[in-house]
C-alpha positions as CSV (number, residue, x, y, z in Angstrom):
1,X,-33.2,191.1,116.5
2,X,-35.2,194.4,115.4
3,X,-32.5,196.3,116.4
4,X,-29.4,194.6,114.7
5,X,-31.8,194.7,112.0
6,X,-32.1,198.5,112.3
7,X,-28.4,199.1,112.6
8,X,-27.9,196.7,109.4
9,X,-30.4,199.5,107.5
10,X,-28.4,202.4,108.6
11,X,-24.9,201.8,108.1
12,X,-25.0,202.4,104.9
13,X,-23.6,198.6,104.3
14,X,-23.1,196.7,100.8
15,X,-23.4,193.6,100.2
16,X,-23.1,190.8,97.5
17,X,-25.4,188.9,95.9
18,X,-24.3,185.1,95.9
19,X,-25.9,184.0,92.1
20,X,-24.9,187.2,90.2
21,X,-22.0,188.5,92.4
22,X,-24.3,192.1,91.7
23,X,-23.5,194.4,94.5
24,X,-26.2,196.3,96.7
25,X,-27.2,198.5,100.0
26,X,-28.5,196.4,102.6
27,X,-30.7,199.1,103.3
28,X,-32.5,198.7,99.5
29,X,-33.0,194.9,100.7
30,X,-36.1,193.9,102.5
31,X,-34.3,192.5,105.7
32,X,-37.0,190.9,108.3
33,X,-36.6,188.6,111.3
34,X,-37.2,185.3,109.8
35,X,-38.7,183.6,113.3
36,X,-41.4,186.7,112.9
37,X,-44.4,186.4,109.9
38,X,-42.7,187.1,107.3
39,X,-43.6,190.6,106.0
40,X,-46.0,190.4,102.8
41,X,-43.6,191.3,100.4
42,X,-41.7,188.2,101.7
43,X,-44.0,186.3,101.7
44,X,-44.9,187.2,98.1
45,X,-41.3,186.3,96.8
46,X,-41.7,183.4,98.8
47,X,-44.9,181.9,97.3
48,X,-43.3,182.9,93.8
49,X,-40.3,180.8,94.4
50,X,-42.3,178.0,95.8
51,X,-44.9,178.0,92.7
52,X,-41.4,178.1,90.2
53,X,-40.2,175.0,91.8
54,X,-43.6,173.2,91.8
55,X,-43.4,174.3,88.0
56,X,-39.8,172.8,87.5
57,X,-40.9,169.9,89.4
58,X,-43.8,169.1,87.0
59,X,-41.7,169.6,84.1
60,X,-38.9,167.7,85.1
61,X,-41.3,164.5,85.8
62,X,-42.6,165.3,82.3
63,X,-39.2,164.9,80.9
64,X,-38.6,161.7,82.9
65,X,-42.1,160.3,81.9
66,X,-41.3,160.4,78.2
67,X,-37.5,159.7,78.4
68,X,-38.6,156.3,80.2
69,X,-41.9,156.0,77.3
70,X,-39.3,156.8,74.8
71,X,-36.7,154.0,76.0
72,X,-39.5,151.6,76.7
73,X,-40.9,152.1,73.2
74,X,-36.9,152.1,71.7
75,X,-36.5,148.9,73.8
76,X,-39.1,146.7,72.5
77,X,-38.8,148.0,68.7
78,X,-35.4,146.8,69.1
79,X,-36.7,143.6,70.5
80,X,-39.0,143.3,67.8
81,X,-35.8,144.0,65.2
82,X,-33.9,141.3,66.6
83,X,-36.8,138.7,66.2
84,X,-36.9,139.8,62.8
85,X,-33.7,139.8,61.9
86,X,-33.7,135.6,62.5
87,X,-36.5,135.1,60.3
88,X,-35.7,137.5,57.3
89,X,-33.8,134.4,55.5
90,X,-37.4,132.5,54.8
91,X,-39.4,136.5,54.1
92,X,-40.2,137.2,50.8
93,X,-38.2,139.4,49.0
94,X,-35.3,138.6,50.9
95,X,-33.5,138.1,47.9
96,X,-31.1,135.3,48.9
97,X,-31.8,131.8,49.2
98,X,-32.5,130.3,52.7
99,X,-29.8,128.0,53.0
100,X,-27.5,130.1,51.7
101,X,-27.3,132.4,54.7
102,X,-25.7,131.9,58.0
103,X,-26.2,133.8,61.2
104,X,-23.7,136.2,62.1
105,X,-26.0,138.8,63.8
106,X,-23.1,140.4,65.5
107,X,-21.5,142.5,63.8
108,X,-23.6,142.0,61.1
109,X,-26.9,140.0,60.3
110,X,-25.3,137.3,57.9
111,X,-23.0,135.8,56.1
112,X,-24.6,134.5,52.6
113,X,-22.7,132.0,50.6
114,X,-24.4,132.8,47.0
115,X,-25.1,129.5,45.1
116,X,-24.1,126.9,48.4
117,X,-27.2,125.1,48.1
118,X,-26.8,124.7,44.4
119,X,-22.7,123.7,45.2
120,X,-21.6,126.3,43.4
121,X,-20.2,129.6,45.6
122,X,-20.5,132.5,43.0
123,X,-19.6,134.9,45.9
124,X,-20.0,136.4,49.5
125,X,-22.4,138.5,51.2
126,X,-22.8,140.2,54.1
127,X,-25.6,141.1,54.4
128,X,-27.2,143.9,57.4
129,X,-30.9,144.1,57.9
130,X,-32.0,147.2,59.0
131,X,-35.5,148.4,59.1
132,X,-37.0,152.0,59.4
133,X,-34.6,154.8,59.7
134,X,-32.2,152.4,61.3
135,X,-28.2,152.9,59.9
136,X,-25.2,151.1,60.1
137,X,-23.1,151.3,63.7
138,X,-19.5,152.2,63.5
139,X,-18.3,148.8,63.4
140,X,-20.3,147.7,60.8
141,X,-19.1,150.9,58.8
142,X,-15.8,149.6,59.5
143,X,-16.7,146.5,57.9
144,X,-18.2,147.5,54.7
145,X,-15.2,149.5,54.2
146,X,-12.7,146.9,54.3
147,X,-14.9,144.9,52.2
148,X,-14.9,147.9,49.5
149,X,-11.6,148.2,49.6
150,X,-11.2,144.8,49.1
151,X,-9.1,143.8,52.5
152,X,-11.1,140.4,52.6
153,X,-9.5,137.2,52.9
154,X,-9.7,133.4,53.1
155,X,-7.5,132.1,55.9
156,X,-6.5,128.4,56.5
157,X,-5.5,128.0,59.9
C-alpha cells in the first residue's frame, strides 16, 4: 500500500475534488493508508470534522426542540381560541345580543340576526372573533368580500 501510495505522489497526477469540482496534484494531498494510524494531520482534520457535526447535531436538536415548543404552545392557544370562540356570545362587550347569534364557526364564528329576539331583523352579521394578532384566512377574506360587494342573497329552496 506504501508503495501505490508513493507512485500516486510522483506521477505528477490531478485530481478533482467531489464538493467544489476544484482541481489539484495528488502529490499536494495528504494521502495515507487508512488501515495504518492515521498521520496527525489526519487525524487533526478528522477531529475537526467530527467536532462540526457534533455542533450541527446540537443545533439541529435545538431547532427541533423549539419548532415542537413552538407548535405545542401554537396548538393549545388555538385550543384555547376555539373554547373561546363558543362563549363570546354571553362576554361582555360582545356587542350583540346572545340569542341573536348562531354558530357557524366554520368559515366564520357566527351568524347574528340583529333584533331576532326582539322579532324584528334589522340586519345580518357575520361576525369573526379573532384574538391577538390573529387575521382573517383566505376563505374568510373571500367572504367578507362578497359581502362588500354586496353578492349576498336569500334563497328559498
Amino acid at each position: 500500500m506504501e508503495d501505490f501510495i508513493k507512485s500516486l505522489r510522483s506521477e505528477n497526477l490531478i485530481a478533482e475534488c467531489p464538493l467544489c469540482d476544484g482541481e489539484f496534484k495528488l502529490s499536494d494531498a495528504l494521502l495515507f493508508d487508512g488501515t495504518q494510524p492515521f498521520p496527525e494531520e489526519a487525524g487533526l482534520r478528522r477531529d475537526e470534522y467530527e467536532q462540526e457535526l457534533k455542533d450541527r447535531k446540537a443545533d439541529l436538536d435545538r431547532k427541533i426542540r423549539l419548532a415542537t415548543d413552538r407548535a405545542a404552545i401554537t396548538a393549545e392557544a388555538v385550543s384555547i381560541g376555539k373554547m373561546v370562540e363558543h362563549l363570546t356570545p354571553i362576554l361582555d362587550g360582545f356587542g350583540f345580543h346572545p340569542t341573536d347569534c348562531r354558530p357557524l364557526f366554520e368559515p366564520v364564528d357566527f351568524l347574528v340576526f340583529n333584533g331576532l329576539s326582539a322579532a324584528k331583523v334589522n340586519k345580518l352579521s357575520f361576525v369573526e372573533v379573532k384574538t391577538g394578532g390573529a387575521r382573517l384566512n383566505a376563505p374568510q377574506k373571500l367572504i367578507r368580500d362578497a359581502i362588500g360587494d354586496g353578492r349576498v342573497f336569500f334563497e328559498e329552496v
